[in-house]
N, C-alpha and C positions, 0 to 999 in steps of 0.2 A: 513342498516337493517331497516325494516319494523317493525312498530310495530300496530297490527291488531286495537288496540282498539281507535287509534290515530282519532278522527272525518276531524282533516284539514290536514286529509292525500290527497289529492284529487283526488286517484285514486281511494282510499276509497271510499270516498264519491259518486265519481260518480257511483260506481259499487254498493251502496246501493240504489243510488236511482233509478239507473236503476232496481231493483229488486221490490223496493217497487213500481214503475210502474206499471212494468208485472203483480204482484199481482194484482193489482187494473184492471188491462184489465183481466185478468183469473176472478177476482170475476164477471166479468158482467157475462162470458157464465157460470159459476157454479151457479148464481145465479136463472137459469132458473131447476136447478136440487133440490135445497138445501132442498123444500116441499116432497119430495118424493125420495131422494137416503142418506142414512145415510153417516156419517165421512167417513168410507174407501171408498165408494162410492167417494164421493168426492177430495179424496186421491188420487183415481185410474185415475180419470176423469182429474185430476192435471198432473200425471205423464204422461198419456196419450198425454195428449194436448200441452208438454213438449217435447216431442218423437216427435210428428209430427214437430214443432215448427222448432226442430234441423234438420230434416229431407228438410224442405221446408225452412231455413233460415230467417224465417219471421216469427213472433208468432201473429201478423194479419191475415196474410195469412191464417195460421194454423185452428187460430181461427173460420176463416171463413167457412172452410171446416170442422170442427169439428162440426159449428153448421148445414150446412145443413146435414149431418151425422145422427144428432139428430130432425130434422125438425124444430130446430128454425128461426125465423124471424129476430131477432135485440136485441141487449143487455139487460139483466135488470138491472136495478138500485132498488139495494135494498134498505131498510131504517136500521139506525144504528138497532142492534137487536141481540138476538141469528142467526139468517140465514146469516145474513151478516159476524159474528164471525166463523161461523162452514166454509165460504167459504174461507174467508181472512188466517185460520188456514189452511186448506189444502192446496190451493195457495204456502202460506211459507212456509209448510213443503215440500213438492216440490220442489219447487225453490233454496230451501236448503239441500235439500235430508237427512233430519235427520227423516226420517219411512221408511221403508220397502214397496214397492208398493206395495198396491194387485191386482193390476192387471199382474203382474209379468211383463212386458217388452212389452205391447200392442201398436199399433202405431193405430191401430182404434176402434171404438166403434160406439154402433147405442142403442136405444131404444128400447128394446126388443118387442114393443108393433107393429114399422114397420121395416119389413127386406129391407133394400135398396139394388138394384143388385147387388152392390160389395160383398156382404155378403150372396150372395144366395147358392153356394157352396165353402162358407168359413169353418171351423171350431172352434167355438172361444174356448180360451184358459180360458177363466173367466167369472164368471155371477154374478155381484154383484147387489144384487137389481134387479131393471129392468132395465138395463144395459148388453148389452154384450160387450167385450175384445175382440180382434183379434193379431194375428203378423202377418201381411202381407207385403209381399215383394213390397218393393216402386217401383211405377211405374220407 
């Protein structure tokens, strides 16, 4: 029998550290959000990014396509701080599923500010912030 809280469990361990990873790769693309989309915002942008991740097998991958989605260019590296806190928090919470999404179940998102073709007769399911949600059928 297992016992959860055991650290030289080493399945343990490895599946912590593998989370606190992801975390650390999810804070770069959240960190391009953290000035301008509040906690559920970034909650949503978590779970979101989480959904494609399982979808495409790869949360690189995902990542990748989440930021050209968003018009990003390449990760950012925050400095320790409140924004780096509000990212690393959402990340975890996600990765651990202890909140409720608000984006309900979205597998895309874009910037409300540019509509990218996939989104041009979508209809999205959530607006948080300047943020839209989608559920769209994986190619």
């Amino acid at each position: 029998m297992r016992v959860a809280h055991r650290t030289n469990d080493p399945l343990m361990f490895d599946h912590a550290l593998d989370r606190t990873r992801q975390a650390g790769r999810m804070v770069r693309l959240l960190g391009h959000l953290a000035d301008r989309v509040e906690d559920d915002g970034l909650l949503a942008v978590s779970y979101t990014l989480l959904r494609r991740a399982r979808a495409a097998g790869d949360l690189d991958r995902a990542m990748a396509q989440m930021a050209g989605d968003l018009g990003l260019t390449r990760p950012k590296v925050l400095a320790p701080g409140a924004a780096l806190t509000r990212c690393a928090r959402a990340a975890v919470q996600a990765l651990a599923g202890t909140r409720v999404d608000p984006a309900t179940g979205a597998n895309r998102l874009h910037d409300r500010a540019r509509l990218p073709d996939w989104a041009r007769h979508a209809v999205p399911i959530a607006r948080i912030g300047p943020l839209a949600f989608y559920h769209l059928d994986e190619e």
